[in-house]
KOLKOL-883058 format. One line per 3 residues: their letters; for each residue x, z, y of C-alpha. Coordinates in pm, 1 decimal, always signed. Layout:
<rs>
A	X/Z/Y | ...
</rs>
This chain:
<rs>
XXX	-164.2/-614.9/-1244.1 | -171.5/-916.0/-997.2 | -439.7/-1044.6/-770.8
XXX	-423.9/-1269.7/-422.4 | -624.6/-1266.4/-128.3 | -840.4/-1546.3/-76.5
XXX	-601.3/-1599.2/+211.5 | -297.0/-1554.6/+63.1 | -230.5/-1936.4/-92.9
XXX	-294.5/-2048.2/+283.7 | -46.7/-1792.5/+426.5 | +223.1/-1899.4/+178.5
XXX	+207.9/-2280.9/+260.6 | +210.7/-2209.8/+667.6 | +512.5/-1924.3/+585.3
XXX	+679.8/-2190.0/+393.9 | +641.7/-2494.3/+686.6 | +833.3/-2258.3/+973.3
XXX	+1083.6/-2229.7/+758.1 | +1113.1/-2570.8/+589.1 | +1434.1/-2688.0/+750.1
XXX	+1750.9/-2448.9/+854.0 | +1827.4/-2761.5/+1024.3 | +1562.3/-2733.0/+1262.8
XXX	+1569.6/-2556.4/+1595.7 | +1312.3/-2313.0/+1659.9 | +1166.9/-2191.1/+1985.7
XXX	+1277.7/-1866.3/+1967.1 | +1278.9/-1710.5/+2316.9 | +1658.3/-1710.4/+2519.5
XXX	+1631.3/-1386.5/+2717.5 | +2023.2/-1407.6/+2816.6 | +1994.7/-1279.4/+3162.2
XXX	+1705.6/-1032.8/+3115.3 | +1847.2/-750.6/+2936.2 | +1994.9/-470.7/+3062.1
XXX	+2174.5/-250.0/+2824.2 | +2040.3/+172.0/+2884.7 | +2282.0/+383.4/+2660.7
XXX	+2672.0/+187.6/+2611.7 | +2635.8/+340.4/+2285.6 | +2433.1/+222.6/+1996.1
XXX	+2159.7/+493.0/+1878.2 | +2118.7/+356.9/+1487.4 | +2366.7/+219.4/+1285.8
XXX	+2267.1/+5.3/+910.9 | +2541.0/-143.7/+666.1 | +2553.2/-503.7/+869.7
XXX	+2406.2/-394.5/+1196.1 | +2391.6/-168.4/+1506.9 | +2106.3/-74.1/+1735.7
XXX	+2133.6/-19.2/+2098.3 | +1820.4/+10.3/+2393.5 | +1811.9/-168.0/+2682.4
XXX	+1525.6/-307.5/+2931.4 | +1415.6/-677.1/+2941.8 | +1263.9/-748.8/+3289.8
XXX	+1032.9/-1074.7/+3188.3 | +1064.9/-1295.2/+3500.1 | +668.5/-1354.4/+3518.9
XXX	+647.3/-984.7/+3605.6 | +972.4/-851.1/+3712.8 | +805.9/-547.0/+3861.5
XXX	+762.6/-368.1/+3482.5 | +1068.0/-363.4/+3301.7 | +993.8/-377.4/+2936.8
XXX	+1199.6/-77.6/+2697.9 | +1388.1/-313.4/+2396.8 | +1579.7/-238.3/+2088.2
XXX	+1888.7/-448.3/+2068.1 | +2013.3/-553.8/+1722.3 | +2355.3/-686.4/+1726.0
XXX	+2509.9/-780.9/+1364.3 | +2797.5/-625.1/+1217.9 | +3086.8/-817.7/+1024.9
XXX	+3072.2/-555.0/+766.4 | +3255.6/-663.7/+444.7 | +3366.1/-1012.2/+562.5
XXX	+3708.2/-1110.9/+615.0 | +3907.2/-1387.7/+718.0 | +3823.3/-1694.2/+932.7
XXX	+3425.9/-1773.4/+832.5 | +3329.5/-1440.6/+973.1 | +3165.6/-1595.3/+1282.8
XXX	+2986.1/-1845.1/+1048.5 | +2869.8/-1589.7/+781.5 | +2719.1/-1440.7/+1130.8
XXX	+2533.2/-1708.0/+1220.7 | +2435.6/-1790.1/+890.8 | +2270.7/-1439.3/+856.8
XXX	+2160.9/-1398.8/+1223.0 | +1983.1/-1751.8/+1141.1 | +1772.6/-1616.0/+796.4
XXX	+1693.3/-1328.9/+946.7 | +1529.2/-1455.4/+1313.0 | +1378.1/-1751.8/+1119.5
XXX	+1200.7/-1500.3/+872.4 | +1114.4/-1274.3/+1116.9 | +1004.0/-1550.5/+1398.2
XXX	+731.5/-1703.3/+1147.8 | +539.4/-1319.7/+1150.3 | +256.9/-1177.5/+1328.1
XXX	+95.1/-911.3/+1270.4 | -34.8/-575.1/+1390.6 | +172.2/-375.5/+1144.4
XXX	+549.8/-577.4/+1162.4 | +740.0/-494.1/+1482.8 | +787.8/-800.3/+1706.1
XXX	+1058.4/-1025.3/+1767.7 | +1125.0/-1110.3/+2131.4 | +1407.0/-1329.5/+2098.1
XXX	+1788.7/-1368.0/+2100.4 | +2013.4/-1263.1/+2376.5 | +2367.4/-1380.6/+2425.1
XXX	+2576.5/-1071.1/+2625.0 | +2941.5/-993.3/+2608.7 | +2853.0/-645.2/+2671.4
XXX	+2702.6/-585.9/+2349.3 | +3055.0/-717.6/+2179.2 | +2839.6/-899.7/+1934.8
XXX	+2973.9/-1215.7/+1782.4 | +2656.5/-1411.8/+1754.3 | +2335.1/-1333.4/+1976.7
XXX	+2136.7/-1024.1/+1944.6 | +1804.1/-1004.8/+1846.1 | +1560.3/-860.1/+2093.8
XXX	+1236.0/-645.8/+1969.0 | +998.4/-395.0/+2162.3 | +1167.9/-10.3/+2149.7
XXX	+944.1/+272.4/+1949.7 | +996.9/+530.6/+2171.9 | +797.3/+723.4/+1881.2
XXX	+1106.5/+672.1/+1612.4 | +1061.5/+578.4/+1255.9 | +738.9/+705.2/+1043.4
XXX	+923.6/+1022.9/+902.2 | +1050.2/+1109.3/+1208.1 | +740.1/+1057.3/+1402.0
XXX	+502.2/+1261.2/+1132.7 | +752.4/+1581.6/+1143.1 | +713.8/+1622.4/+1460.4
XXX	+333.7/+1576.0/+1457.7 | +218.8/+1737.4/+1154.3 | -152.3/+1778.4/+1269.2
XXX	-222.3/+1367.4/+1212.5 | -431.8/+1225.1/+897.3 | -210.3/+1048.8/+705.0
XXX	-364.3/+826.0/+500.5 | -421.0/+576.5/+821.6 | -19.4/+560.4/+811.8
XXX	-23.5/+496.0/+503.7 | -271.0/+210.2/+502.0 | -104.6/+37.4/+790.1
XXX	+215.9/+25.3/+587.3 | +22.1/-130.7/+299.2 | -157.1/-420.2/+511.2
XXX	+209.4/-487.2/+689.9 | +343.1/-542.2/+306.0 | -8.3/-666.2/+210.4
XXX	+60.4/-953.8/+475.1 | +411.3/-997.5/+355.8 | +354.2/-1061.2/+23.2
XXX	+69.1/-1277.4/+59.4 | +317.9/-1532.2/+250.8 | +563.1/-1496.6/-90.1
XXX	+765.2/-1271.9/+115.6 | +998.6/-966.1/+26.8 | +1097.3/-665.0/+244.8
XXX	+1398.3/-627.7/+33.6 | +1490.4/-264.8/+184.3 | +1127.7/-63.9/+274.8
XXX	+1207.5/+277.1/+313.2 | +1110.4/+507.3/+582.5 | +1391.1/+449.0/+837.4
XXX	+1240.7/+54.4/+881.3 | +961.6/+148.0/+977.0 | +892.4/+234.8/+1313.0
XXX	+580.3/+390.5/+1495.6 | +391.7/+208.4/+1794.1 | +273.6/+381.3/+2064.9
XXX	-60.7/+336.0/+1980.7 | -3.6/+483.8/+1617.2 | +54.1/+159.0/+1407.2
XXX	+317.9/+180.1/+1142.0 | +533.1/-138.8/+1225.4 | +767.1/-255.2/+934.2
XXX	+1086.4/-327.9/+1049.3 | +1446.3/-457.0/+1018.4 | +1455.0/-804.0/+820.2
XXX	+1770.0/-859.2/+686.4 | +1718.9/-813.3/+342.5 | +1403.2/-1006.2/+338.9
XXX	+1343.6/-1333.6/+179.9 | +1066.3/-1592.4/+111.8 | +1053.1/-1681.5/-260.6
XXX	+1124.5/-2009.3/-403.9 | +1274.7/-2085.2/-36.7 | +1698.5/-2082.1/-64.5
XXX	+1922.3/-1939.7/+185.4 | +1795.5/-1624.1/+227.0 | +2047.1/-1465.0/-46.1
XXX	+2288.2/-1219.0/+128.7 | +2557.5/-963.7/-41.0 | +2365.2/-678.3/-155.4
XXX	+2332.3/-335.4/+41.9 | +2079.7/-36.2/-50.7 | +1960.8/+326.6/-0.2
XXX	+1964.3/+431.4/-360.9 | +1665.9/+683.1/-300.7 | +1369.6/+399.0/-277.0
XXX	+1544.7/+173.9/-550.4 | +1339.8/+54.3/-838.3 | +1459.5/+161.8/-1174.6
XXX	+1492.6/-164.8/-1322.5 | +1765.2/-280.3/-1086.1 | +1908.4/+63.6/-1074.8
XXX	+2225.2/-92.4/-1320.5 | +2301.3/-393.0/-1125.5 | +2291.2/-192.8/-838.3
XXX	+2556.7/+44.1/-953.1 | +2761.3/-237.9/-1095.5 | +2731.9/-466.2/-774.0
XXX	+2768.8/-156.2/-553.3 | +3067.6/+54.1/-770.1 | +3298.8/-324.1/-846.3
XXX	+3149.5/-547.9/-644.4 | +3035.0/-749.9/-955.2 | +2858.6/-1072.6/-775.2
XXX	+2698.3/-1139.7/-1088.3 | +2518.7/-822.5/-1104.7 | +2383.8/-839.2/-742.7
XXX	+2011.0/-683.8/-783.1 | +1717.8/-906.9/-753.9 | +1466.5/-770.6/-504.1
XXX	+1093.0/-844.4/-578.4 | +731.4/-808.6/-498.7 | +712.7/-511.1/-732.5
XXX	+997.9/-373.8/-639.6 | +862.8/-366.0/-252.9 | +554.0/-153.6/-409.0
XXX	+818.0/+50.4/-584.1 | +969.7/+151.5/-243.3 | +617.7/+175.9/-105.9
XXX	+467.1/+412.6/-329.8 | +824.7/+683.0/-233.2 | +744.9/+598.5/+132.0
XXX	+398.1/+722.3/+84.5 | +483.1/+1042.2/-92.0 | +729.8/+1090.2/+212.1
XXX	+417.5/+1028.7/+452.7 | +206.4/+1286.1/+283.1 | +521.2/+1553.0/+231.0
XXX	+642.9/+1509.1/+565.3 | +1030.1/+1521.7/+364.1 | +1252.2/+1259.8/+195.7
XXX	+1147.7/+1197.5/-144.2 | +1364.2/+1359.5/-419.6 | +1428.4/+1650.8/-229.6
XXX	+1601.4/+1796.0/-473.0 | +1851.5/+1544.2/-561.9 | +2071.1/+1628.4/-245.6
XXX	+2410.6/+1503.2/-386.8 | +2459.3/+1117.4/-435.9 | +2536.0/+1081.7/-779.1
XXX	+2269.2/+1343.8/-871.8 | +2026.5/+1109.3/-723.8 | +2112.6/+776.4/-879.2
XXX	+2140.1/+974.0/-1230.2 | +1781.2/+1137.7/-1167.4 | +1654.4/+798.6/-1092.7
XXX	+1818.1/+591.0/-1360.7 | +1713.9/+853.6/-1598.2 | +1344.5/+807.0/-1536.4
XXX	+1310.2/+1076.8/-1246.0 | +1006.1/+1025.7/-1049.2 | +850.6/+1248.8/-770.7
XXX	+650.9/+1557.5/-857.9 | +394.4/+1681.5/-662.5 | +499.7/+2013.9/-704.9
XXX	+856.2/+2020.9/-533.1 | +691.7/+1893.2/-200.9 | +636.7/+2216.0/+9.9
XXX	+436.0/+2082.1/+296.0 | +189.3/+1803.3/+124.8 | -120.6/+1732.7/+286.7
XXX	-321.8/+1873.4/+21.3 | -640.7/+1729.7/+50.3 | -485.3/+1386.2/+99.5
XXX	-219.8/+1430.7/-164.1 | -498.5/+1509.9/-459.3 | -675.8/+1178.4/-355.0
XXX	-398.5/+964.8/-272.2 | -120.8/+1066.2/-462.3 | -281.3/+898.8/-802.6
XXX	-262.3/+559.7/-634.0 | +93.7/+615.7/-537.7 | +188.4/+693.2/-870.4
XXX	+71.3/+364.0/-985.3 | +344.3/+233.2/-790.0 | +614.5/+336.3/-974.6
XXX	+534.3/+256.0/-1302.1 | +798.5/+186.5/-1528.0 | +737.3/-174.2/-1627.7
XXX	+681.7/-408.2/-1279.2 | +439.1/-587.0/-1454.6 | +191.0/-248.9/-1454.8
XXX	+205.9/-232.0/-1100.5 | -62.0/-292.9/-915.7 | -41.0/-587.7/-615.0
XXX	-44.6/-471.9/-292.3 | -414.1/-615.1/-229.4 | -468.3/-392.2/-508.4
XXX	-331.3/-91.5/-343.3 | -482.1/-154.5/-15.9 | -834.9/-177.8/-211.8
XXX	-753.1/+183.9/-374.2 | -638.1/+353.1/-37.9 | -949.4/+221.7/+112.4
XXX	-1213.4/+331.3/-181.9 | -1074.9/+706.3/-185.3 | -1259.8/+925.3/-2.6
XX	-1114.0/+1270.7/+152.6 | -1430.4/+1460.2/+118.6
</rs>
């Protein structure tokens, strides 16, 4: 099940133009200077990245330091003397990608920042701190909010994604990040890509729990022997996979598959057809779970092809009604 927004042709072609040429400088903002690092150590850590917060005092009002996160890129898995140019080469894909985005539901970039301090190898990319955590976190600790606004900010920041041929490549709970004003922000880039656009290829990393079933083997091979040829191709579909787990999560206020705890027991349950039930989730928003949960399920349907687009999805969440 496919459909595009009326928009979504447009989108693509202006997506495509900002990043037409790696060649090409863009004006991404220097703030070398203007950050101050807060903590000396880094508060998140990924596969090929760490996260630290620090201020940026904007010159044009120096009086209201601004909190940031700092991500500074990790030379995980790379050896010997191209490290520093496998950096760049990543640090490049990822600001370009996330540079050419705006919108209310994907976390800002500020810009790059060059610091010893950090002991990054390439520049650091600068985006606005969520004081408010990740979406998981956030809805834990308030359990009292609706959740199906969540949820349908996720969907338009995907919505808008994929309507610019763009994929997340790793949407799961911990990239996305709460604004203070409530907005779901998707987050963390470096797994994204534009389709049909080269270069934005990178070695393969994963949290098995929101992996789609059909790359589930390649996975395991690219993950267990490090079989290049086996490296997992992310999609549209499997984005809406991932989605459709992060939703149960927002309505269950719990990591999907809570009863897989042990690694292997997961990636068996999912390879083996395992999909959530409603049943093992303790603290569902019942009301919202009967209504929503059917277009959630949708998401994970076996065969990509039956899954619904996300203008699709965001038409579902929206007709529902909680009454």
């Amino acid at each position: 099940m496919t459909s595009v927004s009326s928009s979504g042709a447009s989108n693509t072609v202006q997506t495509q133009k900002n990043l037409e040429s790696d060649t090409q400088p863009t004006p991404y903002a220097n703030l070398t200077g203007q950050i101050r690092l807060l903590e000396r150590h880094y508060i998140a850590a990924g596969g090929f990245s760490y996260i630290y917060k620090g201020e940026w005092t904007d010159p044009t009002n120096p009086s209201h330091p601004t909190p940031v996160a700092i991500k500074v890129l990790r030379a995980s898995g790379y050896t010997g003397n191209d490290i520093q140019h496998k950096l760049k080469q990543r640090l490049e894909r990822e600001s370009r990608l996330w540079h050419s985005f705006s919108h209310p539901n994907v976390l800002p970039f500020l810009g790059l920042v060059t610091d010893a301090t950090f002991g990054a190898v390439v520049p650091a990319l600068v985006s606005p701190f969520c004081e408010r955590r990740s979406v998981l976190e956030y809805i834990v600790k308030h359990p009292e909010i609706t959740r199906r606004p969540v949820i349908l900010g996720i969907a338009r920041g995907l919505q808008y994604f994929h309507n610019r041929d763009a994929v997340h490549g790793d949407l799961k709970a911990a990239n996305i990040l709460m604004s203070e004003s409530g907005e779901p922000l998707l987050a963390d880039f470096g797994r994204s890509k534009v389709i049909g656009h080269s270069g934005y290829t990178t070695d393969f990393a994963c949290v098995w729990r929101y992996l789609a079933s059909e790359i589930m083997d390649d996975a395991a091979s690219a993950y267990s022997i490090q079989d290049s040829k086996k490296q997992p191709i992310t999609t549209k579909a499997t984005d809406i996979w991932a989605f459709g787990l992060v939703g149960v999560e927002v309505l269950a206020s719990e990591e999907v598959f809570p009863k897989q705890k042990q690694h292997m027991q997961l990636i068996m349950h999912i390879a083996g057809g395992g999909k959530p039930v409603k049943k093992d989730y303790k603290k569902l928003v019942q009301l919202e779970a009967d209504t929503l949960w059917p277009v959630l399920e949708k998401c994970w349907a076996d065969k990509p092809s039956d899954r619904p687009s996300m203008d699709d999805i965001l038409k579902m969440l929206q007709d529902v009604s909680l009454n």
